[in-house]
C-alpha positions in Angstrom: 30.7 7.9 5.6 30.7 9.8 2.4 29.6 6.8 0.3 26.7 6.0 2.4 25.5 9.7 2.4 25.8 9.9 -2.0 24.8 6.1 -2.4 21.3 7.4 -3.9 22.8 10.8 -5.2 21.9 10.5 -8.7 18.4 8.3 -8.3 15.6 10.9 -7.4 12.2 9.9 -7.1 11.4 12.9 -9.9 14.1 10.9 -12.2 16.3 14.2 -11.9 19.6 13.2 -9.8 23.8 14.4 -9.6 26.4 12.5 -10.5 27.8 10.5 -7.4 31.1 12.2 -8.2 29.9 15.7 -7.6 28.3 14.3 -4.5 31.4 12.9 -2.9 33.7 16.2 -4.2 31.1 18.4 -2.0 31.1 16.0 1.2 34.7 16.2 0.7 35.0 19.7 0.4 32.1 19.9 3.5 34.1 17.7 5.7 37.5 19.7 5.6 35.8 22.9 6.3 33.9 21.4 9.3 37.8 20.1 10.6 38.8 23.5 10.2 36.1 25.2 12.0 34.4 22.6 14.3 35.3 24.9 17.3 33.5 27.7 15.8 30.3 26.4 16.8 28.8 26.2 20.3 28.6 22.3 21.9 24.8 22.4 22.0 24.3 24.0 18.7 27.2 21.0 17.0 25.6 18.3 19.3 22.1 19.4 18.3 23.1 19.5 14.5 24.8 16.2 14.4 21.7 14.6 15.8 19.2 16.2 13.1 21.4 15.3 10.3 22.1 11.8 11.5 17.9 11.2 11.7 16.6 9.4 8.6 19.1 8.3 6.7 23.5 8.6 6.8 24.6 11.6 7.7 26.0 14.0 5.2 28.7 16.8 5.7 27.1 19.1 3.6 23.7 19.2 5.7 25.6 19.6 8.8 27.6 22.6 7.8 24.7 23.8 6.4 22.7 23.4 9.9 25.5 24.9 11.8 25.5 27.9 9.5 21.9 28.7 9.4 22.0 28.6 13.3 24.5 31.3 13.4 23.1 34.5 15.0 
């Protein structure tokens, strides 16, 4: 849910956010990619991702590709 994961995208606790806009555009942009290349990535490493991004808060697109690509060998 994209508005979930940029509801709190331009309050920061140091009083420095993003627009909401920008937010959105990048889970948009984040969420195509990972429709595109989903099968890329080994079950456990997609399964282990999705539940570390889903701790803590909504999920967002962006930290899941972002998890994905960083466990790349």
């Amino acid at each position: 849910d994209i508005t979930a994961s940029c509801g709190t995208a331009d309050k920061s606790e140091s009083g420095i956010g993003r627009p909401v806009q920008d937010c959105r555009d990048d889970e948009a942009k984040a969420r195509a990619a990972l429709e595109t290349r989903w099968s890329e990535f080994p079950a456990r490493t997609r399964q282990t991702c999705t539940e570390s991004v889903s701790a803590g808060g909504p999920p967002s697109y962006v930290e899941l590709i972002t998890c994905l690509e960083m466990a790349k060998p």
